[in-house]
C-alpha positions as CSV (number, residue, x, y, z in Angstrom):
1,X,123.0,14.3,-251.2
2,X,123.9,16.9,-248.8
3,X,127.4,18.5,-249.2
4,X,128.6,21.8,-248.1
5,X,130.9,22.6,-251.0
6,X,128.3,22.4,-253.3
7,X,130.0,19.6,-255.5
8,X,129.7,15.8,-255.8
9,X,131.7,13.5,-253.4
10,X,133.1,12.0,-256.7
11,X,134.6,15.6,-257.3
12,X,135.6,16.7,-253.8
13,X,137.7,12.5,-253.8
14,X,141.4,12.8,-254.5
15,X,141.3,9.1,-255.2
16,X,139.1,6.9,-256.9
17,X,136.8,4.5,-254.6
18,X,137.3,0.5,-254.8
19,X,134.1,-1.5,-254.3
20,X,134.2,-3.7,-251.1
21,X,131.6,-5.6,-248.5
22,X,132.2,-5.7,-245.0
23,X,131.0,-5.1,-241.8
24,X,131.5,-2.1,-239.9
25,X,131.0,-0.8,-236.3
26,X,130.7,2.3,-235.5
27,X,129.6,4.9,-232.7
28,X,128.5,8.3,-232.5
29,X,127.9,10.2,-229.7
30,X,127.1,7.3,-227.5
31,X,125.1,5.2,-229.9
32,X,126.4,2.0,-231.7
33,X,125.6,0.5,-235.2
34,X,126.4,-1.9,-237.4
35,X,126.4,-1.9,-241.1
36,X,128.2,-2.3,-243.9
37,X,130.5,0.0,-246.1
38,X,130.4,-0.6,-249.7
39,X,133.4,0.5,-250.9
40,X,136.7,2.3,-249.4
41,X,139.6,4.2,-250.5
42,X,143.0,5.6,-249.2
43,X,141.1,8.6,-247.7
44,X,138.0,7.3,-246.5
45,X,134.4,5.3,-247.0
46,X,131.2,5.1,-247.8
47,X,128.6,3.0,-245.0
48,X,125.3,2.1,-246.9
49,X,122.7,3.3,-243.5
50,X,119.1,4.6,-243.7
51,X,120.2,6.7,-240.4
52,X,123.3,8.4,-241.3
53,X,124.8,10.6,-238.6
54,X,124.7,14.0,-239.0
55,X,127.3,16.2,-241.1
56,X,130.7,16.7,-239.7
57,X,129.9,14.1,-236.7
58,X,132.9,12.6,-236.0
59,X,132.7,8.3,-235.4
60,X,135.0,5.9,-234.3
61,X,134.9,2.9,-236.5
62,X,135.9,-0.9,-236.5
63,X,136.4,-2.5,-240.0
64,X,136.5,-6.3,-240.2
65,X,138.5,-7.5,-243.3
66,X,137.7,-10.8,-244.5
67,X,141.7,-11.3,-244.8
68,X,142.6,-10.0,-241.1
69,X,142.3,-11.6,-238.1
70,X,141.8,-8.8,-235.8
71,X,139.5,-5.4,-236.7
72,X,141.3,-2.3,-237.9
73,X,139.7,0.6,-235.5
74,X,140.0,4.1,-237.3
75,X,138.6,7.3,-236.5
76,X,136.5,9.8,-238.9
77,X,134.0,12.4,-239.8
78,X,130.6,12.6,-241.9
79,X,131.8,14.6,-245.0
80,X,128.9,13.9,-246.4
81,X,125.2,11.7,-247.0
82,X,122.8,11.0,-248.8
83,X,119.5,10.5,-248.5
84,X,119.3,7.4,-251.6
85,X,116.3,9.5,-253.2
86,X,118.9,9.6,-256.3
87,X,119.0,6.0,-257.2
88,X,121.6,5.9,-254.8
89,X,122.0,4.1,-251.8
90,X,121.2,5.8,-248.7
91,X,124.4,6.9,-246.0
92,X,127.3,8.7,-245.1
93,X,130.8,9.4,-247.0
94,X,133.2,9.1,-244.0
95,X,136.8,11.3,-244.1
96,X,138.8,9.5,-242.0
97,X,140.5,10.9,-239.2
98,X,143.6,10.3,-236.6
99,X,145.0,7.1,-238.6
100,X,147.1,4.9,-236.5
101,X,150.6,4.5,-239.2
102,X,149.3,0.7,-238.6
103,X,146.1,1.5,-239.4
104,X,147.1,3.7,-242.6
105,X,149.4,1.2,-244.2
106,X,147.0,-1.6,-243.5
107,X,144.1,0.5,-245.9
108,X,146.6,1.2,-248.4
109,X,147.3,-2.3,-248.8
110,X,143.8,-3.5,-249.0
111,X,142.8,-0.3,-251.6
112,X,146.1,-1.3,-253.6
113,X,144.9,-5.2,-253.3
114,X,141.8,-4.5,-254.8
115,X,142.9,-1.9,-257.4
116,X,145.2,-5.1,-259.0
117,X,142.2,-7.4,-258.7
118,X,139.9,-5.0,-260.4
């Protein structure tokens, strides 16, 4: 895992991570992907990718939520990656950035949503 403050992404989080599955677009300095994150909190995400993009690279992202009808597009930076030669899955912890208040309140519902369920 690669981290500039020397200590875990678990450590550096000011809230706990809720698991989730969904697809997510995203683009980087004119190149697109697709994959998906696997799980999310109030503050950001982690997107499971064998080619993260590099520290501190800011992305624009698109999140499809099963219970939505349209995609919530947020933006956000690398804060971290990893490399999955820890047992862990390979990608990028993403920070994000420049929340819409739509966009903000609409994460906070789906993080609260799957706190309760969990």
């Amino acid at each position: 895992m690669s981290s500039r403050e020397g200590r875990s992404a678990e450590e550096r989080r000011r809230s706990q991570r809720e698991p989730i599955k969904i697809p997510i677009d995203y683009s980087a300095v004119d190149v697109f992907f697709s994959e998906f994150a696997s799980n999310i909190n109030e503050g950001g995400m982690f997107i499971e990718t064998d080619n993260p993009a590099e520290l501190d690279e800011l992305v624009q992202l698109q999140m499809l939520f099963p219970e939505l009808e349209a995609p919530v597009q947020v933006g956000g930076r690398v804060a971290w990656t990893s490399d999955g030669k820890d047992g862990s899955p390979p990608g990028m912890g993403i920070e994000f950035h420049d929340l819409s208040p739509e966009a903000c309140d609409t994460i906070n519902q789906i993080v609260c949503r799957l706190r309760t369920e969990s």
